[in-house]
C-alpha positions in Angstrom: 82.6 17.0 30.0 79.8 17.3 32.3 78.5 14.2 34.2 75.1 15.6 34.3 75.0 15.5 30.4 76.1 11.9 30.8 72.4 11.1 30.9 71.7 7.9 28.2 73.3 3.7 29.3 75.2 2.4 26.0 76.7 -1.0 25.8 79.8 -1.6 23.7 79.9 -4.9 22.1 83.3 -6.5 20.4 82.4 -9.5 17.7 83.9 -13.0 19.0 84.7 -16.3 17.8 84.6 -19.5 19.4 84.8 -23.3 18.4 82.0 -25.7 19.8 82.7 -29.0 21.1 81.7 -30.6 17.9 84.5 -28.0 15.8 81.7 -25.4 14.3 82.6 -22.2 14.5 79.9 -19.7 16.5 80.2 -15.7 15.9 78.7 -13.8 18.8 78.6 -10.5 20.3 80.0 -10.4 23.7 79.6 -7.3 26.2 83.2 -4.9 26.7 81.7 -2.2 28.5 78.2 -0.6 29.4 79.3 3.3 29.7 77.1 6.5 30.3 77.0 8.4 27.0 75.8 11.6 25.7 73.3 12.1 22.4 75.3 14.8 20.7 73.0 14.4 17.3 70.7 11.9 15.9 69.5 12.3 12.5 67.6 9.5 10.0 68.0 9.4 6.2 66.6 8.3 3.6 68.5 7.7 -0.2 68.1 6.2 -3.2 70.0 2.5 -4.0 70.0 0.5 -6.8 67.0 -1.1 -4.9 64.9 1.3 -4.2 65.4 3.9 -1.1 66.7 3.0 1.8 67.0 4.6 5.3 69.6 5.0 8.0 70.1 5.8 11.1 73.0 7.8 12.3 73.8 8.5 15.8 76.8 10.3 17.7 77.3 9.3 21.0 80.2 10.8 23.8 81.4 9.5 26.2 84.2 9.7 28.5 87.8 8.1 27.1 88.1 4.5 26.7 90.6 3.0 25.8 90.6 -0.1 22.7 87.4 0.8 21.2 88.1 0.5 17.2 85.5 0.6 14.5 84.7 -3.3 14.8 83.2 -2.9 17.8 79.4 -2.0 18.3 76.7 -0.2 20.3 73.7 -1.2 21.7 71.3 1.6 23.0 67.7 0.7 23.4 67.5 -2.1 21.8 69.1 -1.0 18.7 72.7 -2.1 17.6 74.9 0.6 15.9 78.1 -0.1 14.4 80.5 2.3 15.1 81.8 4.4 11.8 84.1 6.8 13.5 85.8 7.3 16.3 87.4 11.0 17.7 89.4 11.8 20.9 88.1 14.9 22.5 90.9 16.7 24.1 94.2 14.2 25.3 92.0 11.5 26.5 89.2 13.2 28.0 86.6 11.5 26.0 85.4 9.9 23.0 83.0 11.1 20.1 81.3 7.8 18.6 79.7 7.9 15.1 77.3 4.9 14.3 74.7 4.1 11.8 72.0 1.4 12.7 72.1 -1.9 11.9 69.3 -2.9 9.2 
């Protein structure tokens, strides 16, 4: 993996919980990591629902290995949130492949 194809910032987010003084309970994203990634594809979709049609957004993003990323997390690059889909090891831990569709 080349660092010069390293060229786009991502942030990696991981959902948390915590309990407010008066014992509500407040769900928020909280920064794990903001990591140079690589666009491998990006492709949008559109598809029929029981709605109507609909359109997604799917991204791969790599990056170099990282340990504790799972599919809960998320990814933020430009603006957008991504939740991750799919995650595969290249090589023995020389980096990860990141699969995520946008957030609507």
């Amino acid at each position: 993996m080349r660092a010069g194809k390293l060229d786009r910032a991502i942030t990696i987010e991981r959902k948390t919980e915590t309990v407010t003084p008066s014992g509500s309970v407040v769900t928020a994203w909280t920064n794990i990591a903001t990591v140079r990634a690589e666009i491998v594809q990006q492709s949008a979709s559109e598809f029929l629902t029981g709605f109507g049609e609909a359109e997604t957004g799917t991204i791969i993003f790599r990056i170099r290995y990282l340990a504790g990323i799972t599919t809960a997390d998320r990814i933020t690059y430009e603006g957008t949130a991504y939740n991750i889909k799919e995650i595969a090891e290249i090589g023995r831990r020389r980096g990860l492949e990141l699969r995520a569709v946008a957030v609507s």
